[in-house]
PALOVEX-164216 format. One record per atom (N, C-alpha, C, O, CB): residue number from 1; residue in three letters; x, y, z. Coordinates in steps of 0.1 Angstrom, whole numbers, plus 2048, in hexadecimal, padded with zeros to 3 digits. Glycine has a CB too. Layout:
<rs>
{r NUM ala {X Y Z}}
...
</rs>
This chain:
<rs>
{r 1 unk {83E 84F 571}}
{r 1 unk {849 854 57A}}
{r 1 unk {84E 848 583}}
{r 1 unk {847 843 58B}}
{r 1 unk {844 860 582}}
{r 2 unk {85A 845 580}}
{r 2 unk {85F 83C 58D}}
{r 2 unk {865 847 598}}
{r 2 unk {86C 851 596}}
{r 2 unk {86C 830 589}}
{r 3 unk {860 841 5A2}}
{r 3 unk {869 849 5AF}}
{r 3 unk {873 845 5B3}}
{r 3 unk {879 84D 5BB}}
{r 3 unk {864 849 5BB}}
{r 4 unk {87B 839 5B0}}
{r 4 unk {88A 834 5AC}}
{r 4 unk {893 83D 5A7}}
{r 4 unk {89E 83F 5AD}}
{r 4 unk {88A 82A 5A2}}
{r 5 unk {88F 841 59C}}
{r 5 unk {896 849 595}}
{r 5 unk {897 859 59B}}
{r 5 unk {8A1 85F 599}}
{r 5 unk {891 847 588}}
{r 6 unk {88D 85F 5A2}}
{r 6 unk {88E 86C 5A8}}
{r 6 unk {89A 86F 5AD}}
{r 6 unk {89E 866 5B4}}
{r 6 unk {885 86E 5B2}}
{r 7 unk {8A1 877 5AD}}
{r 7 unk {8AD 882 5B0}}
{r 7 unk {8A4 88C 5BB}}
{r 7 unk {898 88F 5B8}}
{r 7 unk {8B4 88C 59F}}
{r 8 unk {8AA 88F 5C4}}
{r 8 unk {8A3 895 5D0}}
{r 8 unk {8B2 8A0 5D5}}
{r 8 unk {8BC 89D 5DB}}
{r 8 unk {89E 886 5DC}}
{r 9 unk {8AE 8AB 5D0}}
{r 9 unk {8BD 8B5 5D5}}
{r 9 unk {8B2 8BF 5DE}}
{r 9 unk {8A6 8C3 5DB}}
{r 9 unk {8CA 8C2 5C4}}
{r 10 unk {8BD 8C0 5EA}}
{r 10 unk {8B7 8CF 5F5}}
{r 10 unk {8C1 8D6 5F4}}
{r 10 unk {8CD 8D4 5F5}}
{r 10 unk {8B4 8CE 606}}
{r 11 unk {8BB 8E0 5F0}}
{r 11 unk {8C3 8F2 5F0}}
{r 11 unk {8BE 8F9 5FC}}
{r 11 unk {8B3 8FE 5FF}}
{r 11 unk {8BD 8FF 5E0}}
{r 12 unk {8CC 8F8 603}}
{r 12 unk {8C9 900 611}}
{r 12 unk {8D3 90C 612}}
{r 12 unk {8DE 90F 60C}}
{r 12 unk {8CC 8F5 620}}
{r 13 unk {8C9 912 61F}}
{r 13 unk {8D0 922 61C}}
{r 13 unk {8D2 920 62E}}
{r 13 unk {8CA 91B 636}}
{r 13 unk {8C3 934 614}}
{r 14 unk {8DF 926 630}}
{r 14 unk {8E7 928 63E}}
{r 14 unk {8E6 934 645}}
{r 14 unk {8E7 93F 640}}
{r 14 unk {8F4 927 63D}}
{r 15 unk {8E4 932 651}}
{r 15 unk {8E0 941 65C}}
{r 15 unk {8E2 945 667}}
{r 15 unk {8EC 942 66D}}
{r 15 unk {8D4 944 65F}}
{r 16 unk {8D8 94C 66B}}
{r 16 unk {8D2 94F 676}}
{r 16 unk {8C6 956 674}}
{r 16 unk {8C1 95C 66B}}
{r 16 unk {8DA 956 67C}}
{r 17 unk {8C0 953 682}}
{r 17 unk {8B1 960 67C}}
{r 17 unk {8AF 96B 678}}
{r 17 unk {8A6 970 672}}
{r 17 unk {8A8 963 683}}
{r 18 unk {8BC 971 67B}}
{r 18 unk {8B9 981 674}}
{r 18 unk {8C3 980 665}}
{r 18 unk {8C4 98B 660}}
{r 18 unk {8BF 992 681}}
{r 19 unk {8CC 975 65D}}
{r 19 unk {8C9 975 654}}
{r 19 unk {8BE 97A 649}}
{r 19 unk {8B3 974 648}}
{r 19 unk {8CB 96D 657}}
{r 20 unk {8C1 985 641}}
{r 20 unk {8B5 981 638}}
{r 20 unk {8B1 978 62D}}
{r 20 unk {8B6 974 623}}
{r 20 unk {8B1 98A 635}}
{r 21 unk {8A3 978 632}}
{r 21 unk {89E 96B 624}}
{r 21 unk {88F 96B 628}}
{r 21 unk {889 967 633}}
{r 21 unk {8A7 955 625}}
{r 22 unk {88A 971 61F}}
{r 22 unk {87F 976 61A}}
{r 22 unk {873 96A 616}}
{r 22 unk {870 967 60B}}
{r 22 unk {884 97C 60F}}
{r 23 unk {86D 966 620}}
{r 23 unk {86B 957 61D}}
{r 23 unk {85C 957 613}}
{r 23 unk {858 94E 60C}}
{r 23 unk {869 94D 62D}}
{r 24 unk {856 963 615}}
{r 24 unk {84B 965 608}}
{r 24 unk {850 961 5FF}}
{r 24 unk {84C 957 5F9}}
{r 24 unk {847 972 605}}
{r 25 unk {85C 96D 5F9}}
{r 25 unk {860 970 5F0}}
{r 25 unk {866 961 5E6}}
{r 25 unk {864 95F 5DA}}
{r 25 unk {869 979 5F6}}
{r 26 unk {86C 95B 5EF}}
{r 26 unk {870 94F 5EE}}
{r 26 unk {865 945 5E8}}
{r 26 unk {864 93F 5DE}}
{r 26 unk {875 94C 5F9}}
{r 27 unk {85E 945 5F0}}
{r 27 unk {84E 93B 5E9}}
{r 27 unk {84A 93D 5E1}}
{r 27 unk {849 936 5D7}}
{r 27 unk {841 93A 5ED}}
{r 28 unk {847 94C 5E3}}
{r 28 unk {83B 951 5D7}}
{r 28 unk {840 953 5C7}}
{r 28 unk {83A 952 5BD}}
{r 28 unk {835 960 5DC}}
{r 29 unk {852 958 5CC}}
{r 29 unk {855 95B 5BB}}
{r 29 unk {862 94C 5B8}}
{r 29 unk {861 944 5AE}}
{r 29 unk {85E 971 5B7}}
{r 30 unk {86A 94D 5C0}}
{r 30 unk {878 948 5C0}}
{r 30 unk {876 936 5BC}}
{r 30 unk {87D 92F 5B4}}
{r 30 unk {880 94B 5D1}}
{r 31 unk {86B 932 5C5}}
{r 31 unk {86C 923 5BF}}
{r 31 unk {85E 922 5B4}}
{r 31 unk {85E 917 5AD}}
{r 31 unk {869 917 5CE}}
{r 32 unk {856 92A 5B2}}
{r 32 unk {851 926 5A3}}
{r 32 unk {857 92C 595}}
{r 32 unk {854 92A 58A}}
{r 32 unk {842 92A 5A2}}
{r 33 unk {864 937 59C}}
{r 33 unk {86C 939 58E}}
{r 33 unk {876 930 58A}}
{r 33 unk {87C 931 57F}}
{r 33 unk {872 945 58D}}
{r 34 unk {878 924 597}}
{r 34 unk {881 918 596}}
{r 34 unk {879 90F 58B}}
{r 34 unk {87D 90A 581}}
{r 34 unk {883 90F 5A7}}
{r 35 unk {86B 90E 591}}
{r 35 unk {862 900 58A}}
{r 35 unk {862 908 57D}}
{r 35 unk {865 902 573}}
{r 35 unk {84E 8FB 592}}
{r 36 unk {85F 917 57B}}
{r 36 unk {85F 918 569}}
{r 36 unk {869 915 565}}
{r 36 unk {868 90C 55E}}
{r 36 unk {85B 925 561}}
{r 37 unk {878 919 566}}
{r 37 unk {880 917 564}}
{r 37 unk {884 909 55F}}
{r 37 unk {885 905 554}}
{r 37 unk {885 91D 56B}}
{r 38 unk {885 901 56B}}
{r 38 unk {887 8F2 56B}}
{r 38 unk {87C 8E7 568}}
{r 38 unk {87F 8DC 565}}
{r 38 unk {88C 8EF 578}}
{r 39 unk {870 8EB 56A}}
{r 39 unk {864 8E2 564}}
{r 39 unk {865 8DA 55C}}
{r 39 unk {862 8CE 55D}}
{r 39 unk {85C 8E8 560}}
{r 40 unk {86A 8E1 54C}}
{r 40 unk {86D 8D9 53E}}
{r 40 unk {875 8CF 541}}
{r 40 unk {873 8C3 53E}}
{r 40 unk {875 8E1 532}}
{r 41 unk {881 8D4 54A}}
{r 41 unk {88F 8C7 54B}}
{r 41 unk {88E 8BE 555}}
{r 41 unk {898 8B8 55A}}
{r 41 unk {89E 8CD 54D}}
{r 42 unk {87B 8BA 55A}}
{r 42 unk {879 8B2 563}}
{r 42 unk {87B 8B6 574}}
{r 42 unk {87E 8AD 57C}}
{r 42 unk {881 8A8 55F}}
{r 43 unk {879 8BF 576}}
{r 43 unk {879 8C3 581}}
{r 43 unk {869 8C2 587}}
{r 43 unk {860 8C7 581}}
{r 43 unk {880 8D0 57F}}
{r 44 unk {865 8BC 593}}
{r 44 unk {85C 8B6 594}}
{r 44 unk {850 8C2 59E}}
{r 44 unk {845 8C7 59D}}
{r 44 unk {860 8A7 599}}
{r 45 unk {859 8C1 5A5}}
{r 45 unk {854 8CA 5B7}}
{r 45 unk {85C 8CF 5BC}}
{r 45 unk {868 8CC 5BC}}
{r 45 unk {850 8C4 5C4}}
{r 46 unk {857 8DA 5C1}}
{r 46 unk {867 8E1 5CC}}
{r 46 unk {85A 8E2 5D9}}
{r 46 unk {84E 8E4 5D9}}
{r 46 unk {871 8F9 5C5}}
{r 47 unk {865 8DF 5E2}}
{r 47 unk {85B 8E6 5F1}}
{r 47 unk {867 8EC 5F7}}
{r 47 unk {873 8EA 5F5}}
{r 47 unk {851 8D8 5FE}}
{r 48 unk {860 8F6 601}}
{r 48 unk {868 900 60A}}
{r 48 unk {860 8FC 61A}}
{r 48 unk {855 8F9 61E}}
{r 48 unk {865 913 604}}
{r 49 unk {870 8FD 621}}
{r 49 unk {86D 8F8 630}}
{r 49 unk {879 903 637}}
{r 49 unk {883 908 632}}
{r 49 unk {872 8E3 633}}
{r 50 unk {874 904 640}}
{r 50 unk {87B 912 649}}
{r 50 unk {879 90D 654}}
{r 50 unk {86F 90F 65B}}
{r 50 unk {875 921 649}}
{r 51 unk {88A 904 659}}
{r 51 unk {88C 903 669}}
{r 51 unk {88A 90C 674}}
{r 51 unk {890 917 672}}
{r 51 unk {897 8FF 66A}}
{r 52 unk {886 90C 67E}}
{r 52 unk {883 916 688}}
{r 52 unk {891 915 68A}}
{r 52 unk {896 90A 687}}
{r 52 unk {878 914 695}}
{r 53 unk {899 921 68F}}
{r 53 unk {8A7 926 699}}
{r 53 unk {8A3 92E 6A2}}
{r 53 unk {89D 938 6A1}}
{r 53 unk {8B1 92E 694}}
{r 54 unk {8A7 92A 6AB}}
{r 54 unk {8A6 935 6B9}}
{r 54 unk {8B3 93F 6BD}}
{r 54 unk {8BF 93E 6BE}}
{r 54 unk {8A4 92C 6C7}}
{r 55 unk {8AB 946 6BF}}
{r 55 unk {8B4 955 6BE}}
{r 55 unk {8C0 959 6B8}}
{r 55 unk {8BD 961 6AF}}
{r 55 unk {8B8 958 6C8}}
{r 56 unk {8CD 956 6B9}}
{r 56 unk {8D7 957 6AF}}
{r 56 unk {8DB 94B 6A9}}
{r 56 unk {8E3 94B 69F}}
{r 56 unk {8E2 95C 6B4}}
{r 57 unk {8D7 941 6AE}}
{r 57 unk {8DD 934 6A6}}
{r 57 unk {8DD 934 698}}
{r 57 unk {8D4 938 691}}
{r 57 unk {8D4 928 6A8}}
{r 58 unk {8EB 931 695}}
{r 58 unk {8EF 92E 685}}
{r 58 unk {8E6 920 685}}
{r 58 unk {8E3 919 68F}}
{r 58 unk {903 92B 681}}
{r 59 unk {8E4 91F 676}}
{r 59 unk {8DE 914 675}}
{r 59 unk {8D6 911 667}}
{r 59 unk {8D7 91C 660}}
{r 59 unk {8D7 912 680}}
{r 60 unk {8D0 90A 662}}
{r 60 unk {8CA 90C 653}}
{r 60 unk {8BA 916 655}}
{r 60 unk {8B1 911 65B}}
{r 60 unk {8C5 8F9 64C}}
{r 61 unk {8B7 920 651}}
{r 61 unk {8AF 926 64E}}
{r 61 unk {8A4 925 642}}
{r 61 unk {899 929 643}}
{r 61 unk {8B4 92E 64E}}
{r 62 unk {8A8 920 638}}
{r 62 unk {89D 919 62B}}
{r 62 unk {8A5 90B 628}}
{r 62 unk {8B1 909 628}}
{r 62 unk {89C 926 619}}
{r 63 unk {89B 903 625}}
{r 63 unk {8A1 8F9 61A}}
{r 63 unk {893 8FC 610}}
{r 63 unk {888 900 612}}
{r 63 unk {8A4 8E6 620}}
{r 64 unk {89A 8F8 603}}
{r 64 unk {88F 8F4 5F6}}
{r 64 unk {88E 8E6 5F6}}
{r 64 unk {89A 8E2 5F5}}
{r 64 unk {893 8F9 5E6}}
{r 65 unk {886 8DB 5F5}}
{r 65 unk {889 8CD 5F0}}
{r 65 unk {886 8D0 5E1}}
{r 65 unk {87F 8D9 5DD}}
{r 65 unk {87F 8C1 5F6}}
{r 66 unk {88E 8C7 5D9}}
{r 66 unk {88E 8CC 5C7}}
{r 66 unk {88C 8BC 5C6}}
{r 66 unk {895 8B5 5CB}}
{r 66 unk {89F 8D5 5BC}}
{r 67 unk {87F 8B5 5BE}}
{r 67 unk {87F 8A9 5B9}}
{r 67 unk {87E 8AC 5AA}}
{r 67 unk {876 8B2 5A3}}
{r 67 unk {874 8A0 5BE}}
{r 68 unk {88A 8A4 5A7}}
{r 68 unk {88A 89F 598}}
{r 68 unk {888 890 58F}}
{r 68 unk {88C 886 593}}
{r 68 unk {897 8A3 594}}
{r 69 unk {881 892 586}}
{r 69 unk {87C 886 581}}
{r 69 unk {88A 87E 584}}
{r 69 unk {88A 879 58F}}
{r 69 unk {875 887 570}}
{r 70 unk {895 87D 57D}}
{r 70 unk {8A0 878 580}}
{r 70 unk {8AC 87E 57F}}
{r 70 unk {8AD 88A 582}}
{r 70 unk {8A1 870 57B}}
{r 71 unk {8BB 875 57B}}
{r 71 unk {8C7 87F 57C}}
{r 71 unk {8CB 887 571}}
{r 71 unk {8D2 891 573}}
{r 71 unk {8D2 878 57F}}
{r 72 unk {8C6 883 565}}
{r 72 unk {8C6 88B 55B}}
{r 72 unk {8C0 89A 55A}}
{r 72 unk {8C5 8A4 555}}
{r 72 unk {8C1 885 552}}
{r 73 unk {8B3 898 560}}
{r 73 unk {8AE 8A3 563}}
{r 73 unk {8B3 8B0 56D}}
{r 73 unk {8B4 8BC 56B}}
{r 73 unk {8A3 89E 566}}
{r 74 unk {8B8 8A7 579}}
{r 74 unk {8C0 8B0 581}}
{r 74 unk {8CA 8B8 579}}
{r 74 unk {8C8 8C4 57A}}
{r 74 unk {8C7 8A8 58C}}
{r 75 unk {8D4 8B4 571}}
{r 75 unk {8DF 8B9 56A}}
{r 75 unk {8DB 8BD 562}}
{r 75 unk {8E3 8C6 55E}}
{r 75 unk {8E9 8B1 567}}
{r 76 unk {8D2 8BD 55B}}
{r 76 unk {8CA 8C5 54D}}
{r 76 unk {8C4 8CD 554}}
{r 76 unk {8C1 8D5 54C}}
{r 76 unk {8BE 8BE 541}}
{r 77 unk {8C0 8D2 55E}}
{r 77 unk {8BE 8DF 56A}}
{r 77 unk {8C5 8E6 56B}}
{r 77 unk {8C6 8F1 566}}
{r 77 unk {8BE 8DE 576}}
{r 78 unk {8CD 8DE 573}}
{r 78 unk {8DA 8E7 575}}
{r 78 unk {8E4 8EA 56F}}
{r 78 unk {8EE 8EF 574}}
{r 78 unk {8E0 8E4 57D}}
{r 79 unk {8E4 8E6 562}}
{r 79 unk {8EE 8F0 555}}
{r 79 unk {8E6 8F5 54D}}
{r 79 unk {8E8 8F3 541}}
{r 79 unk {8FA 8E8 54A}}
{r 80 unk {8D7 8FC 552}}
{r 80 unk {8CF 8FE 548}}
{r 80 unk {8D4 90B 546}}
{r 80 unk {8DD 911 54C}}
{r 80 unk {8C0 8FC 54A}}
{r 81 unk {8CC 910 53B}}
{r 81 unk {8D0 91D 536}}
{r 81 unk {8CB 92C 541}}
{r 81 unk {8CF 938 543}}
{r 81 unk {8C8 91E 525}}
{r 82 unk {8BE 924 548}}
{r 82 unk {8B8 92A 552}}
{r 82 unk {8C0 92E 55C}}
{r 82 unk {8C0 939 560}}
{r 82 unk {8AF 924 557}}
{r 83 unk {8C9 921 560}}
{r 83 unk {8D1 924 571}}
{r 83 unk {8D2 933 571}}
{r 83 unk {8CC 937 57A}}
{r 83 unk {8E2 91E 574}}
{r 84 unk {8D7 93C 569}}
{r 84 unk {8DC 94A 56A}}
{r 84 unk {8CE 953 572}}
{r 84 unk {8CC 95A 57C}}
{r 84 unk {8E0 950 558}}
{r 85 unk {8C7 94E 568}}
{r 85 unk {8B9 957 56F}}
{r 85 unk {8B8 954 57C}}
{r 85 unk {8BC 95D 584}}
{r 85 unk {8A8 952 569}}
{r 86 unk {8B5 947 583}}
{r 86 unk {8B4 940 58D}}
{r 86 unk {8BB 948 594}}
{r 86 unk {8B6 951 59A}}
{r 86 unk {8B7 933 58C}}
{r 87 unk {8C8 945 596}}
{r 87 unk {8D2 948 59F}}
{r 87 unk {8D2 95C 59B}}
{r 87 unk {8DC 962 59E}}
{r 87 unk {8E3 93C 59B}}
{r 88 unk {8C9 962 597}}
{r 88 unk {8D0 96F 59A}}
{r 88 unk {8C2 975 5A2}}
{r 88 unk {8BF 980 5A6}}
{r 88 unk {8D7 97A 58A}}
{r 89 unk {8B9 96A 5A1}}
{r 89 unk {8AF 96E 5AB}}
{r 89 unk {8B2 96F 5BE}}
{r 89 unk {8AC 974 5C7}}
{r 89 unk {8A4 963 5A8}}
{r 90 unk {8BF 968 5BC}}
{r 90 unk {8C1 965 5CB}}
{r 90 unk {8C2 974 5D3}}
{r 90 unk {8C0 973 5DF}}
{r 90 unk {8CF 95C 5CF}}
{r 91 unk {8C6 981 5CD}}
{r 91 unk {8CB 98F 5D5}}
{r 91 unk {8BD 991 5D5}}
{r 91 unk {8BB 99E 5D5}}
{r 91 unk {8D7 99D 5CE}}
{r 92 unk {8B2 98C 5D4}}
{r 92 unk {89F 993 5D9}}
{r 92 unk {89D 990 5E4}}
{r 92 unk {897 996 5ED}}
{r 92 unk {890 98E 5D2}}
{r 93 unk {8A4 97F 5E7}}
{r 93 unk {89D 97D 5F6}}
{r 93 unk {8A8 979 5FE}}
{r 93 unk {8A6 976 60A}}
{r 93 unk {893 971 5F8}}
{r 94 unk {8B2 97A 5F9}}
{r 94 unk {8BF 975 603}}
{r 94 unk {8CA 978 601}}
{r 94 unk {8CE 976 5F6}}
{r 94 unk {8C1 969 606}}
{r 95 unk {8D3 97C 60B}}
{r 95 unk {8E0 97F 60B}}
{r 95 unk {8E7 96F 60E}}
{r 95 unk {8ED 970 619}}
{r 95 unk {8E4 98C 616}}
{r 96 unk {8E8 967 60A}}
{r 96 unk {8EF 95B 60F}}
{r 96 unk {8EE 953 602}}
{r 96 unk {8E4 954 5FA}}
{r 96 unk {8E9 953 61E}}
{r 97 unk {8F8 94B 602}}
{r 97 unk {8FA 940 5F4}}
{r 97 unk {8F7 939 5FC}}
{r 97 unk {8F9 938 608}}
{r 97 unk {907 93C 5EA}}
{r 98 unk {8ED 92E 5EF}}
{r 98 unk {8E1 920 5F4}}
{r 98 unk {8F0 91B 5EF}}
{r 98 unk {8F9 921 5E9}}
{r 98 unk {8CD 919 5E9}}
{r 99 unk {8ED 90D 5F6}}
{r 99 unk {8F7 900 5F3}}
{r 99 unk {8EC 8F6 5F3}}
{r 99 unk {8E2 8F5 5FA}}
{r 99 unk {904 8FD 601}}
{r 100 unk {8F1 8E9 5E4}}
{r 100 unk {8E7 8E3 5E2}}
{r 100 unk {8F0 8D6 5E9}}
{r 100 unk {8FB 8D5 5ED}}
{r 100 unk {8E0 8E3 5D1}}
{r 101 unk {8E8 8CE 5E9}}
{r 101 unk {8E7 8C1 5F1}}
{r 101 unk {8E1 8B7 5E9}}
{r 101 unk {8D8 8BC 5E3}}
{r 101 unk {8DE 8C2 5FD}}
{r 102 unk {8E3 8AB 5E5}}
{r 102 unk {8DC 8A1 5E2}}
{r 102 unk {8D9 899 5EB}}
{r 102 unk {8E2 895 5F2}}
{r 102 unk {8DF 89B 5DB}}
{r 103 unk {8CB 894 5EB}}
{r 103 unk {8C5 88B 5F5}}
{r 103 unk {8C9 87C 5F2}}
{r 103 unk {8C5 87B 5E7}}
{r 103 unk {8B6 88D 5F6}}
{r 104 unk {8CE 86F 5F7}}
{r 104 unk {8D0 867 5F6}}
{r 104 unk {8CC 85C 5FE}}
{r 104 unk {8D1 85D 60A}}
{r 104 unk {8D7 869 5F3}}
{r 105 unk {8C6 854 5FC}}
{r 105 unk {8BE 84F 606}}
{r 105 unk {8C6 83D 610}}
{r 105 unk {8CA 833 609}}
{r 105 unk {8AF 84C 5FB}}
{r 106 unk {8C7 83F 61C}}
{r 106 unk {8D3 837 623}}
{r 106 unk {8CE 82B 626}}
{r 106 unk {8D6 823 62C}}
{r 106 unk {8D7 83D 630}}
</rs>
């Protein structure tokens, strides 16, 4: 594995605290049906991080970090035949569309 080559995208979800988003739900089923899904096409790790907000503050409520072996892999993800599954899991834990991000390093 070179770490050169890693592609690093965050899929963050936008809020407030009473937003819902189900953050079990999210761990326990949502990002290991990412890794089966995406696993074959080099998808390495996903982690989940949940910024604190205080009281009504808009603001990011989940990010996922998604490491992929590299950029091929990212794009062989994300036009996989899977995305469909993936993305119709989102009405279990959340009413809000993730926006992905790529990480690039400054």
């Amino acid at each position: 594995m070179n770490i050169d080559s890693q592609v690093v995208v965050y899929v963050s979800y936008q809020g407030t605290p009473s937003t819902r988003f189900d953050r079990d739900y999210y761990v326990t089923h949502h990002l290991p049906l990412c890794m089966e899904a995406w696993n074959k096409y080099g998808l390495q790790r996903v982690s989940a991080y949940f910024p604190e907000l205080l009281q009504e503050q808009a603001g990011t409520i989940a990010i996922c970090e998604c490491v992929f072996r590299d950029e091929a892999a990212m794009d062989a993800s994300f036009t996989s035949p899977e995305l469909p599954d993936v993305m119709a899991d989102l009405p279990f834990f959340t009413d809000v569309l993730p926006v992905r991000l790529r990480g690039v390093a400054l």
